[in-house]
Structures are given as C-alpha cells and as structure tokens.
C-alpha positions in Angstrom: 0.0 0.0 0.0 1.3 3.2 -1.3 -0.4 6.8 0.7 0.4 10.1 -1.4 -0.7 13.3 -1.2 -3.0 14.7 -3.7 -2.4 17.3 -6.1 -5.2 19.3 -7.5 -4.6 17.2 -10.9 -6.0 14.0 -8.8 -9.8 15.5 -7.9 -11.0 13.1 -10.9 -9.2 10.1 -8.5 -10.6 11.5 -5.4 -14.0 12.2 -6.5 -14.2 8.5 -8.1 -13.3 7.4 -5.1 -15.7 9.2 -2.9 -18.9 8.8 -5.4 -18.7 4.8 -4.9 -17.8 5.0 -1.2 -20.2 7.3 -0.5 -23.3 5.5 -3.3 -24.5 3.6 0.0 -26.0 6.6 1.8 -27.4 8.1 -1.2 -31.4 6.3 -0.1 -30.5 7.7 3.6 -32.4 10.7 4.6 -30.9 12.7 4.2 -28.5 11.4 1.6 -24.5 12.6 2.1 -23.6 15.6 0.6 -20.5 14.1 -0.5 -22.8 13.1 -3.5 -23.6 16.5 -4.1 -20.1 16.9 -4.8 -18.4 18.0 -8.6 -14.8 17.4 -9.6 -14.7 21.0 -10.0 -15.6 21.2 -6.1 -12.9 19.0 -5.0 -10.4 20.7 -7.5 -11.3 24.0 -5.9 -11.3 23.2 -2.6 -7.7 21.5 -3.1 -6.3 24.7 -5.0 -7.7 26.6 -1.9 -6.2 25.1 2.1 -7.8 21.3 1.4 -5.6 18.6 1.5 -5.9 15.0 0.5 -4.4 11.6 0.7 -4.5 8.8 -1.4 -3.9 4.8 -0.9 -3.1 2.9 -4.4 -2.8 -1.2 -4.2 -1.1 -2.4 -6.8 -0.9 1.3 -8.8 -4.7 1.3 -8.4 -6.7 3.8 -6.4 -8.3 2.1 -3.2 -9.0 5.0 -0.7 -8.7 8.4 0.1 -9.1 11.2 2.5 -9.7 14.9 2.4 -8.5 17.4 5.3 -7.8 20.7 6.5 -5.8 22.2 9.6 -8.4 24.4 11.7 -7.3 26.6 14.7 -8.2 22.9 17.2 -6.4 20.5 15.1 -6.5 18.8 11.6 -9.7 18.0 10.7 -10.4 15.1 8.0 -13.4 14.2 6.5 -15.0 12.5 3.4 -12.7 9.1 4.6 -13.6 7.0 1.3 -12.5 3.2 0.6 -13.9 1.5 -2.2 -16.8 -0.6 -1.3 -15.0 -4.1 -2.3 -11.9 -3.3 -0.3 -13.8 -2.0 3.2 -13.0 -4.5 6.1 -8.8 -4.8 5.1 -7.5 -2.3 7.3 -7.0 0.7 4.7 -8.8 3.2 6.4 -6.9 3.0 9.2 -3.6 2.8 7.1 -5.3 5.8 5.8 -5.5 7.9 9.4 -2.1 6.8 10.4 -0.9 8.5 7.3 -3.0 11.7 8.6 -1.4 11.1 11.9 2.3 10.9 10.7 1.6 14.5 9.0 -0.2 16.0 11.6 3.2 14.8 13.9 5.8 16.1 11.2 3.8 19.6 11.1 3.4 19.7 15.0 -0.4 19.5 15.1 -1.6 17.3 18.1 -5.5 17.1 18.1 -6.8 15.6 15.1 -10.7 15.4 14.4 -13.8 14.4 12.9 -17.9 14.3 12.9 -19.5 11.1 11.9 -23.4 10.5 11.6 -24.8 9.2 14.6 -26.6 6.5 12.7 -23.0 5.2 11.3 -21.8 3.1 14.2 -19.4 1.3 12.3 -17.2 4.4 11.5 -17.7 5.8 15.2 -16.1 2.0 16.2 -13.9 1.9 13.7 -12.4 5.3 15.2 -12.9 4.0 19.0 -10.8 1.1 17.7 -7.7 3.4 16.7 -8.3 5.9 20.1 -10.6 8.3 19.4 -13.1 9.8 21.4 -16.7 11.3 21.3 -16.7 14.8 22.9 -19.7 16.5 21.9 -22.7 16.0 19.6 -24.3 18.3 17.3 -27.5 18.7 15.0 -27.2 19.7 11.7 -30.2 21.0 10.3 -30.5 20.6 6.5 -31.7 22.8 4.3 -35.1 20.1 3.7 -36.1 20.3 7.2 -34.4 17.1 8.4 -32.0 17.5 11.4 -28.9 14.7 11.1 -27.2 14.4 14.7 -23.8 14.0 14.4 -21.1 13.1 17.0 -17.6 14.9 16.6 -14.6 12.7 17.9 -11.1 13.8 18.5 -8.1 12.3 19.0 -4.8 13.5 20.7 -1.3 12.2 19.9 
C-alpha cells in the first residue's frame, strides 16, 4: 500500500473514489452531501487550504481522504474506501498517514464528525483511540435534522 498526497490534478481520482464509497448513503435521509459533490468542487477546494491523501494497491486507487488544519487541530473528512476493499485495514492505514503529517507539522489534536446512525465508522475510530466529545445537530436545508457526533483524537 502506497499513501500520497493529492495534487489538484488528482480531484478526478478522489471524487471517483468518494462517489462509490459514498453511493450507500445516497437512499438515507438525508442522503450525504459528498454526493452532491463535482470534480470541480474537489479541484477548488484543493487549489484553496484542502488537502488530500490517497492509498493505491497495486498502482490502483483504493481509498482516500480529504482534510484541513483548523485553529483545534486537523480536521479530516469524506474518509472513502472503495466498497470491495472495506473491512482490510485501509482506512486505518489511511489515518495513520494523517497522523504521521499531523506529527511532522506539529499538530496534536486531530478530528472528525461522523453520523450518529454510522456506528461502524464511530467504532472503527474508537478502535484506533478516538473519542466522542460532543454531539451536534445539523439541520439541512429540507427540514431534516442529522445528529452527528464529533470525535477527536490526541497524539
């Protein structure tokens, strides 16, 4: 497993990659927003203070991650591994990647907010020692309010 940060260039590779991690909550209400997403979005955001990370197998694209360093920590978010590799350990070969940068820029607090009704990514983070401290509702703009849990880690 190769993990390499993502140039603008790669927002076709990254948006891929989100759109068929991401198909499985498109019949949830409400559906992600990471749907909503373009490649011009992701190419923007990148050219602006996002950064990204990708995993390749075998030259291939298998995961990815987007992120951003706030004033409390780095803050990651749209965590996508392609539906047929989930289970093998990438995402979590994914945020130790995210926590060797955070560590070789001097950032100690990294974060995230997962859907309440996700519990497998709020164990998957438990398993690798992070935390729930606080909860949040979003309200979207169709009148249906998503509670969300925001988890941090410290290294």
């Amino acid at each position: 497993m190769i993990i390499n940060s993502a140039l603008p260039s790669d927002a076709p590779i990254i948006h891929d990659l989100m759109m068929k991690a991401f198909i499985e909550y498109k019949d949830v209400i409400p559906p992600s927003s990471a749907l909503e997403e373009t490649v011009q979005s992701v190419i923007d955001a990148l050219e602006r203070e996002e950064k990204a990370l990708i995993a390749y197998e075998n030259n291939r694209p298998v995961g990815m991650v987007r992120f951003i360093l706030k004033d409390e920590g780095l803050y990651f978010y749209r965590l996508s591994v392609l539906p047929e590799k989930q289970g093998k350990g990438i995402a979590k070969m994914i945020l130790k990647s995210i926590e060797d940068y955070a560590n070789k820029i001097g950032v100690s607090i990294i974060l995230c907010k997962v859907r309440m009704t996700v519990a497998r990514n709020i164990q998957l983070y438990n398993s690798i020692g992070y935390h729930i401290y606080d909860e949040e509702i979003v309200h979207k703009p169709n009148g249906v309010n998503l509670k969300i849990v925001l988890m941090k880690k410290t290294l």
